[in-house]
Every structure is written in C-alpha cells, then in structure tokens.
GUKE-810651 format. One line per 8 residues: number of its first residue (from 1); their letters; for each residue z negated, x, y negated of C-alpha. Coordinates in nm, 3 decimals. Layout:
N
NUM	a	Z:X:Y | ...
***
This chain:
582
1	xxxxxxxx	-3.755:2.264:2.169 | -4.003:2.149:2.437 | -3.872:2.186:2.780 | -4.033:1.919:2.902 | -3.983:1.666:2.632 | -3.635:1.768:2.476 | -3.846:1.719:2.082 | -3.870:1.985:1.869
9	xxxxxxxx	-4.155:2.207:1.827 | -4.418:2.124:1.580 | -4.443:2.403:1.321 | -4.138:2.459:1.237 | -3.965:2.234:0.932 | -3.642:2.127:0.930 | -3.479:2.433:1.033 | -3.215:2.678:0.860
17	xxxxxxxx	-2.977:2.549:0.591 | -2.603:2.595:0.665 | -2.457:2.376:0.425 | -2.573:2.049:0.177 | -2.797:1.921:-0.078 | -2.821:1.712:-0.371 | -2.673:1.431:-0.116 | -2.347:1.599:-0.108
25	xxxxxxxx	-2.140:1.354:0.133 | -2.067:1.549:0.408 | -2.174:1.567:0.774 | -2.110:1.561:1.124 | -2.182:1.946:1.175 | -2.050:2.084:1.481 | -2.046:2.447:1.557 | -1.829:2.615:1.848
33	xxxxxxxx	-1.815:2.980:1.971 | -1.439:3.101:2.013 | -1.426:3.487:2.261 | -1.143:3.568:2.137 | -1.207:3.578:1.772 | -1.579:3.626:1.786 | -1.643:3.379:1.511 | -1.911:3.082:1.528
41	xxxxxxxx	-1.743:2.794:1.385 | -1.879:2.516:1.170 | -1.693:2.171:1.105 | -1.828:1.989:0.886 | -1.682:1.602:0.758 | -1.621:1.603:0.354 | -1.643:1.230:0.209 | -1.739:0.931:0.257
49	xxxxxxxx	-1.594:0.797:0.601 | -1.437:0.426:0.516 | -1.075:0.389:0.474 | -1.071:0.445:0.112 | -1.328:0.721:0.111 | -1.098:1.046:0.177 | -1.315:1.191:0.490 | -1.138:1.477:0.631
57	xxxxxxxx	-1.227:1.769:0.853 | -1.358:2.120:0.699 | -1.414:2.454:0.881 | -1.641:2.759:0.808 | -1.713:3.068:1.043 | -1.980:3.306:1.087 | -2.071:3.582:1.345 | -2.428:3.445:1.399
65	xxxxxxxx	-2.464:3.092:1.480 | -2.713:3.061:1.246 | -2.517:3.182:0.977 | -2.430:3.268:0.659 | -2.096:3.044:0.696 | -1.802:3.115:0.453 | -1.468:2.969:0.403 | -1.186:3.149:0.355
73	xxxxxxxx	-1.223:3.235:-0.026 | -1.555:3.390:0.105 | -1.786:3.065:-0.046 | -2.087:3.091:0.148 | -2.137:2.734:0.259 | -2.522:2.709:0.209 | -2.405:2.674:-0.184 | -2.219:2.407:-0.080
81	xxxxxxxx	-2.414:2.114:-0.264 | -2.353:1.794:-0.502 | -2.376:1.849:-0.867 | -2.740:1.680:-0.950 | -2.640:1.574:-1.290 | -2.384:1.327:-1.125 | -2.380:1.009:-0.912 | -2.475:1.044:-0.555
89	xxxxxxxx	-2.232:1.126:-0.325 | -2.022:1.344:-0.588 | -1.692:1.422:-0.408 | -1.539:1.649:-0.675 | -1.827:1.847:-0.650 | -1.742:1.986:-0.320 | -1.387:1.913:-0.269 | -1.314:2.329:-0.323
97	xxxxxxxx	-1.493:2.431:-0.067 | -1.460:2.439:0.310 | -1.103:2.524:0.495 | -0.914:2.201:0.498 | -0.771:2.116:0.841 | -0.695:1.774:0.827 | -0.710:1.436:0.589 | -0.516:1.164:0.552
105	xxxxxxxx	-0.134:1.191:0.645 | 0.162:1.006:0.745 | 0.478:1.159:0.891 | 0.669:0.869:0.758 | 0.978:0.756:0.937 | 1.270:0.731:0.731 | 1.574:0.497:0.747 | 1.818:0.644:1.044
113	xxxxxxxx	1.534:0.779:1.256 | 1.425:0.680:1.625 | 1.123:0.474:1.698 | 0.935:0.198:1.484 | 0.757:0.122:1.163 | 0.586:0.357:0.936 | 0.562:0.607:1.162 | 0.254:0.851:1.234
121	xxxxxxxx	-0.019:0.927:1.073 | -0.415:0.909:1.075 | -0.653:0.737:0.769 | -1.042:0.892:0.711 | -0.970:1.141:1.068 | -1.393:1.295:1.090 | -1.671:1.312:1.238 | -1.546:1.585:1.495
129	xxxxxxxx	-1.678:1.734:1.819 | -1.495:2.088:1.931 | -1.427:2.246:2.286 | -1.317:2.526:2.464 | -1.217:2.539:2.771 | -1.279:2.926:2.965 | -1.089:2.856:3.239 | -0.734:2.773:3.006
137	xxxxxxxx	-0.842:2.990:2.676 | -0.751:2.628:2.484 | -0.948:2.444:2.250 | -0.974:2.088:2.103 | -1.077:1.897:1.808 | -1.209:1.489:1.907 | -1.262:1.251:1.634 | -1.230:0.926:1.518
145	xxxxxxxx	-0.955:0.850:1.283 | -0.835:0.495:1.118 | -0.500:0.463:1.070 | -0.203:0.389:0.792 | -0.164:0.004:0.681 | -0.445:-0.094:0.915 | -0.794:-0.115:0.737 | -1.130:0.023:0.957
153	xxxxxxxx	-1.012:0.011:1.309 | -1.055:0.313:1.448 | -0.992:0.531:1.784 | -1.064:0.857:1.929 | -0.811:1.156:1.902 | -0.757:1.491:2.022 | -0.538:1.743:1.873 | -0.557:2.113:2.019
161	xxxxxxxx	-0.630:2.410:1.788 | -0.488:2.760:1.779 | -0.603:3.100:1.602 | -0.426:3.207:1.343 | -0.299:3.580:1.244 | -0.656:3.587:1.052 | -0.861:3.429:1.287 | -0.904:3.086:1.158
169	xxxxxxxx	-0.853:2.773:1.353 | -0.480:2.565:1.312 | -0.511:2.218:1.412 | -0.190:2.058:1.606 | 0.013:1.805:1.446 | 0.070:1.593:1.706 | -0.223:1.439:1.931 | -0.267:1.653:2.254
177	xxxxxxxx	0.015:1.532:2.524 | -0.034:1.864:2.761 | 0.141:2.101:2.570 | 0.093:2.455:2.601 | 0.130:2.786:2.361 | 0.332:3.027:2.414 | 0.604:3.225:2.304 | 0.898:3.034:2.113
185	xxxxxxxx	1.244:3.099:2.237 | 1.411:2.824:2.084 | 1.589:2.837:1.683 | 1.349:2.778:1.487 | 1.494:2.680:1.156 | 1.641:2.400:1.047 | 1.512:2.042:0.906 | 1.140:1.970:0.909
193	xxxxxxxx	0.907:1.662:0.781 | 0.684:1.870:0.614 | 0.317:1.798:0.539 | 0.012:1.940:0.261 | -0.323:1.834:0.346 | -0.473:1.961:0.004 | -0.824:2.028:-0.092 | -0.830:1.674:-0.249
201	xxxxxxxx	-1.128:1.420:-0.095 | -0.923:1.105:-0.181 | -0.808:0.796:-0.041 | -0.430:0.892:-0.097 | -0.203:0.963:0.169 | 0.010:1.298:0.220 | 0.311:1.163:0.315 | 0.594:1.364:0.446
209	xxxxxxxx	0.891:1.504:0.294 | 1.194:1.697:0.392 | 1.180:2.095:0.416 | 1.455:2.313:0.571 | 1.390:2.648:0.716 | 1.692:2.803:0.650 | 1.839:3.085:0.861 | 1.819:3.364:0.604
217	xxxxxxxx	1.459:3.302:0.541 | 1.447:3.100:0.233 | 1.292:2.762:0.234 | 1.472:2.463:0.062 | 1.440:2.067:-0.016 | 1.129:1.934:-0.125 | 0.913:2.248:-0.105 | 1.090:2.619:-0.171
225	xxxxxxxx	0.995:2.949:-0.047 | 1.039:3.147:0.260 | 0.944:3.209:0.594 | 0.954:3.477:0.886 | 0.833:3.498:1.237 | 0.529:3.678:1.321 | 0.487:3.801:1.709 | 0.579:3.555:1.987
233	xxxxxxxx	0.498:3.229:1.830 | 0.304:3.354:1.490 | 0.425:3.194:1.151 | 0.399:3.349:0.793 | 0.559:3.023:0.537 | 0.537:3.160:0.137 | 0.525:2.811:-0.043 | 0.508:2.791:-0.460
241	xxxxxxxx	0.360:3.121:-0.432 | 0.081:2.998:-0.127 | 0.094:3.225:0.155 | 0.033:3.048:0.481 | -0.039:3.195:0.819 | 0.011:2.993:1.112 | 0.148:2.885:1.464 | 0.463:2.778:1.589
249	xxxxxxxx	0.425:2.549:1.939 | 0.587:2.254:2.044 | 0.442:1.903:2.054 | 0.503:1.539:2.135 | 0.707:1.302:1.905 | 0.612:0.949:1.944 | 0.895:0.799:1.767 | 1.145:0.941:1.977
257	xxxxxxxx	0.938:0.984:2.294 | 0.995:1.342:2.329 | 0.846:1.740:2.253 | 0.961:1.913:1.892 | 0.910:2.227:1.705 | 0.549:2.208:1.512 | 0.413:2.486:1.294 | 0.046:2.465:1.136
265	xxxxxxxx	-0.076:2.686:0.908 | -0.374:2.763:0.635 | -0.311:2.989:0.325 | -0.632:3.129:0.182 | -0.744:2.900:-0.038 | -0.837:2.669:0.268 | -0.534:2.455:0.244 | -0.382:2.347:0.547
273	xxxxxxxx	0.025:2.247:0.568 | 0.242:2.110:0.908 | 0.563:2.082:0.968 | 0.793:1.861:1.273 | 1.120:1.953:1.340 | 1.372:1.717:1.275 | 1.693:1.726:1.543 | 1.952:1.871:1.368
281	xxxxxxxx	2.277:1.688:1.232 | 2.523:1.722:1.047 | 2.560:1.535:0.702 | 2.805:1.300:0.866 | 2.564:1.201:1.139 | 2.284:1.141:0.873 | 2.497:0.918:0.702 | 2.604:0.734:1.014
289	xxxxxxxx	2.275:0.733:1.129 | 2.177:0.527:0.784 | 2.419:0.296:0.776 | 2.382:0.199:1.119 | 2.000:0.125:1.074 | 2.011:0.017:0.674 | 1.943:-0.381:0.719 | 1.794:-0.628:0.501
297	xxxxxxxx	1.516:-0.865:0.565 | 1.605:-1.198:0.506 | 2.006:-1.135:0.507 | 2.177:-1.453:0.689 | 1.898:-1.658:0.511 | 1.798:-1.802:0.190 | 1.675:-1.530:-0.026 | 1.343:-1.653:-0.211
305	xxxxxxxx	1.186:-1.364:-0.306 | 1.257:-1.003:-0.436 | 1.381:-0.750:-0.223 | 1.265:-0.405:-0.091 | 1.580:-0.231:-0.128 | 1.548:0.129:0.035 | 1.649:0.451:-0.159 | 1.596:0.722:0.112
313	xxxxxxxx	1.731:0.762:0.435 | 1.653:1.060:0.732 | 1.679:1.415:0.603 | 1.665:1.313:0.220 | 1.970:1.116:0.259 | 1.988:0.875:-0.061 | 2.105:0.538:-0.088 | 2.181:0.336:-0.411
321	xxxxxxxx	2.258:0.007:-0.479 | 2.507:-0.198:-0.666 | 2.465:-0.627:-0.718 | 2.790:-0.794:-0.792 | 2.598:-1.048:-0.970 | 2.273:-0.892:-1.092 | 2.211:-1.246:-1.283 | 2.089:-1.351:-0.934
329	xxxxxxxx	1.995:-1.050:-0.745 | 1.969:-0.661:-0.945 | 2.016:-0.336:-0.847 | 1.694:-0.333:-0.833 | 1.619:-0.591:-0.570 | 1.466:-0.835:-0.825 | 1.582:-1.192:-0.767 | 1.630:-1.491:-1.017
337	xxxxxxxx	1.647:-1.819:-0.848 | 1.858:-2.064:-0.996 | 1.670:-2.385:-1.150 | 1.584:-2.675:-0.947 | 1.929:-2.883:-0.911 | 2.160:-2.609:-0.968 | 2.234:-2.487:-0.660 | 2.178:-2.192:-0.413
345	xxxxxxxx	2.362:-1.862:-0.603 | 2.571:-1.585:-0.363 | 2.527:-1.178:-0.441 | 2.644:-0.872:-0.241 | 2.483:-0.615:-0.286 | 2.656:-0.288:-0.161 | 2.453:0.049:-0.057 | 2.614:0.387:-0.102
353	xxxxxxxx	2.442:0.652:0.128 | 2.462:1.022:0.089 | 2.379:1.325:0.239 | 2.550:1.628:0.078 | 2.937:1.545:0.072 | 2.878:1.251:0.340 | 2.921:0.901:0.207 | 2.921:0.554:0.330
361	xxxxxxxx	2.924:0.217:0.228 | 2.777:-0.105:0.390 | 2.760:-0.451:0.229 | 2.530:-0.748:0.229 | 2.631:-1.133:0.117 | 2.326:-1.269:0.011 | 2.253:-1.644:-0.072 | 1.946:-1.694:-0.342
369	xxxxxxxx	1.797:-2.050:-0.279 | 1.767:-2.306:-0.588 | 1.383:-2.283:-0.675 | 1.197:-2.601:-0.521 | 1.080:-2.911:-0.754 | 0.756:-2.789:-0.743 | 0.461:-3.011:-0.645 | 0.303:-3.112:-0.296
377	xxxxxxxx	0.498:-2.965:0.000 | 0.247:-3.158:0.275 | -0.075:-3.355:0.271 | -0.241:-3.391:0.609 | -0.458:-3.695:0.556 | -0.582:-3.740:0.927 | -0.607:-4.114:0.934 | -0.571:-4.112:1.280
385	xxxxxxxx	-0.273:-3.895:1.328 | -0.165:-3.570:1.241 | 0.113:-3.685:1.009 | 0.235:-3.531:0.664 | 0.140:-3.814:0.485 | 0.457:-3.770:0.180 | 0.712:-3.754:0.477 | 0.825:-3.432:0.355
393	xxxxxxxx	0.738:-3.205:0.675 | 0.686:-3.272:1.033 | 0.367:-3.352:1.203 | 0.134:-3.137:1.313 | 0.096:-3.035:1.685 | -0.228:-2.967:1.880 | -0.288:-2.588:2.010 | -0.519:-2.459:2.239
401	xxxxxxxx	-0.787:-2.228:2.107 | -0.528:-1.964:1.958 | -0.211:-2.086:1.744 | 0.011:-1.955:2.035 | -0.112:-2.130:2.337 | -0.094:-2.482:2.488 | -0.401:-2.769:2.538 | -0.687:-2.852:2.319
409	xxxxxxxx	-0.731:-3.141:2.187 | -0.827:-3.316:1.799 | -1.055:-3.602:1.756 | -1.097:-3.819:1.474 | -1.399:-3.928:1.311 | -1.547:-4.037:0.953 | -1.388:-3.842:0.706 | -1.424:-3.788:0.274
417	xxxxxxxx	-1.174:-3.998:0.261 | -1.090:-4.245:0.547 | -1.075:-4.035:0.894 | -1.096:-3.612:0.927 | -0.979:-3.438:1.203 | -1.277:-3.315:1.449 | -1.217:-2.931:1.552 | -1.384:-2.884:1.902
425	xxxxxxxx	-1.436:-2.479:1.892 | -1.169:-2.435:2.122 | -0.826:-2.629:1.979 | -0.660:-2.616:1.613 | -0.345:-2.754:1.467 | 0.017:-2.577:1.429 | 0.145:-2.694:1.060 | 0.559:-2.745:1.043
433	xxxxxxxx	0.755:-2.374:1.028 | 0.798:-2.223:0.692 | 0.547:-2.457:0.491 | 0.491:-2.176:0.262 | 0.817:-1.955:0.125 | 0.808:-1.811:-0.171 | 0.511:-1.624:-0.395 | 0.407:-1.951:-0.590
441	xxxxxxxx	0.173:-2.185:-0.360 | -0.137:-2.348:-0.339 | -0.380:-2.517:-0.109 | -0.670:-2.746:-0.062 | -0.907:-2.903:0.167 | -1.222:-3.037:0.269 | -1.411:-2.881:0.533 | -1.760:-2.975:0.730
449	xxxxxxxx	-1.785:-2.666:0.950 | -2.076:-2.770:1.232 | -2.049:-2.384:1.337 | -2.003:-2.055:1.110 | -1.844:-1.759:1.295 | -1.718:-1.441:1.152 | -1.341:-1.428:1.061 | -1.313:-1.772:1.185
457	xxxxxxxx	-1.009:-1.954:0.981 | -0.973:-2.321:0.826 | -0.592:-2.227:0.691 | -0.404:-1.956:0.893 | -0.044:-1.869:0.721 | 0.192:-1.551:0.843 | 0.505:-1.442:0.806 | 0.431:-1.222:1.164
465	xxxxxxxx	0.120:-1.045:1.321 | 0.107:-0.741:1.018 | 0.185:-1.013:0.741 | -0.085:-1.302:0.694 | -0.321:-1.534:0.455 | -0.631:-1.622:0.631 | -0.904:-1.897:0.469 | -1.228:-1.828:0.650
473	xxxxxxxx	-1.585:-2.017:0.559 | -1.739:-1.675:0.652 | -1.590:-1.399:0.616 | -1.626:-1.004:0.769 | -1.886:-0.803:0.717 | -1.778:-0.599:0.408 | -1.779:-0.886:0.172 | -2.136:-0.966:0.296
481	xxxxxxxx	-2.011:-1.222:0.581 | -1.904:-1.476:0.193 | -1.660:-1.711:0.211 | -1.339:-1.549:0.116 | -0.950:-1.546:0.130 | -0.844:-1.292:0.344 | -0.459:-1.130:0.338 | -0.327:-0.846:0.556
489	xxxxxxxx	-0.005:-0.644:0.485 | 0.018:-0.316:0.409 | -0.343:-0.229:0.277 | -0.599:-0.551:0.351 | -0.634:-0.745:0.033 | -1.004:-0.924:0.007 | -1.055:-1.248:-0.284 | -1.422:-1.326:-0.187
497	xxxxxxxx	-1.589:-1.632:-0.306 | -1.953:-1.404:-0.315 | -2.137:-1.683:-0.185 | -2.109:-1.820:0.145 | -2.096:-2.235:0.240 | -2.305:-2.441:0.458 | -2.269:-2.592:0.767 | -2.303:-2.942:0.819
505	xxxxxxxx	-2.184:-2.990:0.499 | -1.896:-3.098:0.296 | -1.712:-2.827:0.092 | -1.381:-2.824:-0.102 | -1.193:-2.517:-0.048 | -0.886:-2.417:-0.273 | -0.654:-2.149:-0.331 | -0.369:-2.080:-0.587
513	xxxxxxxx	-0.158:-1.784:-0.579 | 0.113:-1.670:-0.819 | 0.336:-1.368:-0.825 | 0.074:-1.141:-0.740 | -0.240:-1.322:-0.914 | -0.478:-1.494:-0.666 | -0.774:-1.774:-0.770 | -1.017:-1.876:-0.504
521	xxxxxxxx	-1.218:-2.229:-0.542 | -1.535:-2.355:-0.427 | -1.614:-2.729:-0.530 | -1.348:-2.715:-0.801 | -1.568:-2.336:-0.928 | -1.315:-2.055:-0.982 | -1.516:-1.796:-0.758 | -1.257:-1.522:-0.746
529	xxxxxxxx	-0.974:-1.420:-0.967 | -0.755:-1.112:-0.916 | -0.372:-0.920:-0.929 | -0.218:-0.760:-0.661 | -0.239:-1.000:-0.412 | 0.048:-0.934:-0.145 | 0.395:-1.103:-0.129 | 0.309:-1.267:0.270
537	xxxxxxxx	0.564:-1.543:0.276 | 0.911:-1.363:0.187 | 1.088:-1.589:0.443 | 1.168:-1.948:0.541 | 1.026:-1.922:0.885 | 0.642:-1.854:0.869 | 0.374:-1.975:1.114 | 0.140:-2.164:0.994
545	xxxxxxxx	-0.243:-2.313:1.126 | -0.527:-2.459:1.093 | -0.846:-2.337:1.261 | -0.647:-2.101:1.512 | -0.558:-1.799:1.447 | -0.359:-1.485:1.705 | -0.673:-1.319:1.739 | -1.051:-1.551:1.637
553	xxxxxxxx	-1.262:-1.777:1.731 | -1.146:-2.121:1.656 | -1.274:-2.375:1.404 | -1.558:-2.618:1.477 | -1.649:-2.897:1.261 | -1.431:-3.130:1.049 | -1.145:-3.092:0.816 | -0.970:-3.365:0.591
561	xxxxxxxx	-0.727:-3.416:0.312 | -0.513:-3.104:0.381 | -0.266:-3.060:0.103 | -0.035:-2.740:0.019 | 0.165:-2.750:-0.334 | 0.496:-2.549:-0.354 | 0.352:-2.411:-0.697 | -0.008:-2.273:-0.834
569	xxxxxxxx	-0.179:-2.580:-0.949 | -0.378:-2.611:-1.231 | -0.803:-2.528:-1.181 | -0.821:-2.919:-1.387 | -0.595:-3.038:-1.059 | -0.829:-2.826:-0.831 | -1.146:-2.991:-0.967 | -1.000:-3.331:-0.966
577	xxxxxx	-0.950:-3.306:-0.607 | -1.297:-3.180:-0.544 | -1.463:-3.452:-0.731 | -1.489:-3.688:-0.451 | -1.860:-3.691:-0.332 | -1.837:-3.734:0.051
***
C-alpha cells in the first residue's frame, strides 16, 4: 500500500488467492490471529445473504496469513470454487467445505417453558468481523443476522468464541451478556435443547430438540450417544458415530432472564452442534408445567377457523387430543361449520399430556359459529359520510396518521360514483372490529392516489402486530416497488400485481382470498394468482383500516366505493365492479 495515499501499489494484480472462483457465493473474508493457538484464521460467509438464501459463517486456519487455508478435513480452501458447468452462484458446489460455525437456528420454546413466542434463534447470521482482546485472552464474532418469522430486518450480534481441544474456534450459543470461561463446577448432565448446524447452505431452520446427558455417560432422546468431560470445562459428545470436541461455559437465557449450561462443539467434518441446559424437573413438573400453559386461541369465542392444536410440550412432553364431536371440530383441529341457519355447534376437545409415567388432562368447550350468508359484509360509499351503506356494520371513525392515534381529518370531494373520501397524507379511517373472520373474503375499491410512497396502504386488516393483510399501490422494494398485496405471519407472503399504478389516476383494486388461494385485481385483470396464502383473520376481533397502518406513511389521494364480501367473489363480479369509467 502507499503510505501516503492508503491505494494499493501499482504492479501488483489482485493479490494471493485464499479461497473462490467460478462466482462461488461466498464472501466477507476476515482473517484473525489467535496467540494461543498460533493459527491465522479465515471466515468466510457461504450463500447468498437474503432470508431464504442459507448464508452462514465458515472458518479455515493457516499458520501464515497468507495461507494455504484448510478446514478441518484438510480441504485447502484455494480449491474452494463453483462448479463452472452450473448456474452462477452454485451452493451445492461448496456446501462441503469450510468448518461450519453457525446458520440458521431456532432454540424453539416449547409449551410449559418461561418467556414468549418462538423463542431464539438467528435467520442468514454472516458477513462477520472477529476480535481479540490481549488484555482478557477473549474473542468475538460480530455480524449481522435476520431473524425467525421476521423477513430482512436485520441487527448486529456478538457471540464470544472459545478454542477447542484441537484448536479450532467454538462459537457461543447465546449472544455475549459478560460471561466468562472457566472451569465448570456445576452437574453437568441432564436435559438440553440441542442444536446441528449441518454443512447444508439452505434456507431451512435447525430447530431444537430434546437431548439428555445422562449421568453414566450415555446420551438419550432425540440424538443418542455419549459424552465425557475433558479438563476443566473441555467437552468430548460422540453423536451417530460424529465425534465432537468442544466447550462447556455458561451463558444467558433470554426466555427466562437468567445464565445456563451451554456446550459448543465441532466434530471433524466441520459440523458444528450446541446444546442449552434445560432446568431440571421431574416428569410431574413437566406435566404441570403443560397443562398450566396449554391454552387455545380463540376458546371463550366463536370458533371460525381450524385450530393449531399443539402435540409437544417442554422436555418432549406429548400431548394428544380427543373431540367429543369431531363432526364439528377433529382431533385434528380441523373445523366444519355448520350451514348458514343451523346454528352455532359445541365440541370439547380434551388434551392428554405426558411425560414418562406423568399424565394430565385439561379440557376446552368450544362453540363453532354457523358459517355467514355469504355476500357483502360493508360497502363504504362516502357520500358524504363514512357510513356502511347496507347497515350491516358501524361507521367508520377518523384516525390520525397511524390507525392507533387520535385527529386527522377526511374530506369529501367528486368521486367514481357520487362523493370519495379525500385522504390528506396524514389521517385514515378505522373500519368496524372484526370485518373480516374467517379464511373466505374479498375486497374492492377505487383509488386516485395524488402521492405514491413505499409500503403505503389503501386496506390495512390484522388480527395483531405479527398477523396482517396490507393493500399497498406501491409496494417494497423486492417486488420492484409493484403494486401488490402484502401479508405478514409467520414467513412474509408477497401476491404482486408486477406492474405498478398511477397517480392521479383512477384504479380499481381487488382482492379475493380462499382457504389458502389468493387472486389480486387490477381494473377487473387477474394480475396475481397463488396457494399458501396465510390464515390472518382466525378471530372475531381484528383491526381493520384504511390508509393507516401501525407503522407507514399514510394514504394521500382519494378512495371510493369500499366494499368487503364475506366470501371470494367471482373475477366476472370483480370486473363488473371495475367497469365504471370515472
């Protein structure tokens, strides 16, 4: 380099090749010196780095920084390179190679446990910088990781490393909280969520199950095996025939808010496994434990929907279900509404829970609501008013510029048919509670948007914050900013139009969804069509909007002729409501 400019000498190419070619996807090279082991080490990202793109964090070492740097199997890296007979970007062509420390994972908390939601986990983790600190002897990985259930956001972690028995680098389970190494005193068998990061590059998630370290060495549940101690805090776990060496140190919990046992470990193939203690109970407590946290959503209301019944508990506790009238509700959680007319139908359903010889029993008395005439719920014509024009609902009340807050105010003004309502960038309309329940609906509208604005919503429908439908003239970035449907759960679910409206002009906008299958309409023009569309409105108290949403910009422009069917109309119905020429 030149001193005095910081660019690279003329002369001299691109340098030495560690690792790469035939645009292999990986990158993000990082190398750190470690005086304990001696050993330069390279990490290196593996796959492509969006949610669904299985990037995860490789290591290599070498005693010259300049290499040659080779995995554990002894694969120097610099052969490391895409197969040039297949598509760019060939995952499977490097997926062997590399020590493994970390993908996608999700110690998943189970029925019974402390804390809330899914639990813990990290989606795509990559791009990684390394440190170590002289004055402590400790070292760090910082990356950026997305996260379970919650599409591209992203945020910075740091988890501290160890050395293994053979030198290599072990990566902490739990996000650096302050802990320090050093020798383990405590028992350290017993029940552990137990996780194996593969070689795989793949969007799937290793989720965890239940291991026990038992006392006489052996290893039981979901993996088997044994295990022994090695030194003050060393770990040697024989899995399926895998040996793994690694380290046992303590680290922070989220869900309950406190430190637990960890062990991480790497066998020689480059495959990296953790494992979090679990507190230890007996099978009683499991069971209690269970039953005391086994609830249903939507018990106490009208059931409209199938149900998510839950077959595991903590600790690989099991729970099965019985219906006592599986006409209405099964087993299985699926529900059959009675016709129109007939009447709301009763069902308990009963869970047994078990953990060795432990059982319990805990009931539900369910009510499944008489399926709807079908037809238009609401149609907000504006003429003036906010009023549902069919008298079924309530009217519609003004919001400020999110669909929580107070103020704002609508205008009226010339409209496709009669008056619209006039959206002033910083107001919207709350629709009646639970205008949507169910998995059948649809919905139309006009719209004359004077502004577009990314993520921006016309129709705004959730069940709570992790659970919505979202109509938006333009949409986000990945679908190329189109006008799209937009639905959040679980895993974000995208039905773009692939073609984006005007403003200052007229559009109809439509939607139909049916158990699962999704239609999107432009002018009366099917532009999407798809399955798997996510069950949003499974109860009879949703929130519903239009132009606000919790988090974006509000609507400008004009809106008329609102109307939301209780079934999935027909695309003739769609394009005779789109047929008006404003």
């Amino acid at each position: 380099m030149d001193e005095t400019t910081g660019r690279p000498l003329p002369g001299q190419g691109y340098g030495k090749l560690l690792m790469g070619g035939n645009h292999a996807p990986l990158e993000g090279g990082y190398v750190l010196y470690h005086p304990q082991s001696k050993f330069y080490y390279l990490f290196v990202s593996f796959g492509g780095l969006g949610a669904a793109s299985g990037y995860n964090m490789r290591v290599a070492r070498s005693r010259q920084p300049d290499g040659p740097y080779l995995d554990s199997e002894g694969t120097d890296m610099v052969s490391v390179k895409a197969d040039p007979t297949k598509p760019l970007f060939d995952d499977r062509s490097i997926e062997p190679y590399g020590v493994k420390l970390m993908g996608n994972f999700l110690f998943e908390r189970k029925l019974g446990e402390a804390g809330t939601g899914m639990g813990t986990g990290y989606v795509s983790p990559g791009h990684n910088s390394a440190y170590y600190d002289p004055a402590t002897g400790r070292q760090f990985l910082i990356f950026h990781t997305r996260f379970p259930g919650q599409g591209e956001g992203h945020q910075i972690r740091v988890h501290q490393m160890f050395l293994n028995d053979e030198g290599w680098p072990v990566v902490a389970p739990s996000r650096y909280a302050g802990e320090t190494i050093g020798a383990i005193r405590e028992e350290v068998g017993g029940a552990y969520k137990y996780i194996n990061h593969g070689k795989a590059i793949s969007a799937l998630i290793n989720t965890s199950k239940p291991i026990r370290l038992e006392r006489d060495g052996s290893i039981s549940g979901t993996a088997r095996g044994n295990w022994k101690r090695t030194g003050s805090n060393g770990i040697v776990l024989t899995i399926d025939g895998q040996s793994y060496s690694g380290v046992l140190a303590r680290g922070w919990e989220p869900q309950s808010g406190s430190y637990v046992l960890t062990f991480s470990a790497l066998s020689k193939a480059g495959v990296a496994i953790w494992g979090r203690k679990m507190p230890d109970k007996t099978g009683a407590q499991v069971v209690a434990d269970v039953k005391r946290a086994l609830d249903l959503e939507n018990t106490g209301n009208s059931i409209i929907t199938n149900l998510t019944l839950p077959t595991e508990g903590t600790q690989g506790s099991r729970i099965t279900w019985t219906s006592s009238n599986p006409r209405v509700i099964s087993a299985a959680g699926v529900v059959t509404r009675p016709q129109a007319g007939a009447g709301n139908a009763e069902a308990v359903l009963t869970a047994t829970i078990t953990h060795g010889v432990a059982t319990a029993t805990k009931t539900f008395r369910l009510t499944v609501k008489e399926k709807s005439p079908g037809g238009l719920v609401a149609h907000y014509a504006f003429e003036g008013n906010l009023n549902d024009s069919i008298g079924r609902l309530g009217i519609g009340k003004v919001t400020g510029n999110r669909i929580d807050r107070s103020g704002g105010a609508i205008r009226f003004a010339r409209g496709v048919r009669g008056e619209a309502a006039l959206f002033d960038g910083s107001s919207g309309i709350v629709l009646p509670q639970g205008l949507i329940a169910g998995e059948e609906y649809s919905v139309a509208l006009w719209v004359k948007p004077a502004q577009l604005t990314d993520f921006t919503t016309v129709f705004f429908g959730a069940r709570d914050r992790d659970n919505w439908v979202t109509l938006m003239p333009r949409g986000h970035g990945v679908s190329n900013h189109d006008t799209m449907l937009w639905a959040g759960r679980a895993t974000f679910f995208d039905a773009s139009a692939g073609m984006k409206i005007a403003s200052g002009e007229w559009t109809h906008l439509a939607f139909t969804v049916q158990n699962g299958s999704i239609a999107v309409y432009v002018n009366g023009k099917q532009r999407f069509k798809g399955t798997g569309f996510p069950g949003v409105f499974t109860t009879t108290t949703g929130t519903f909007g239009l132009g606000v949403n919790w988090w974006d910009a509000p609507y400008k422009g004009l809106m008329d002729e609102v109307r939301v069917y209780e079934s999935a109309i027909t695309a003739e119905e769609i394009a005779a409501l789109s047929r008006h020429t404003p």
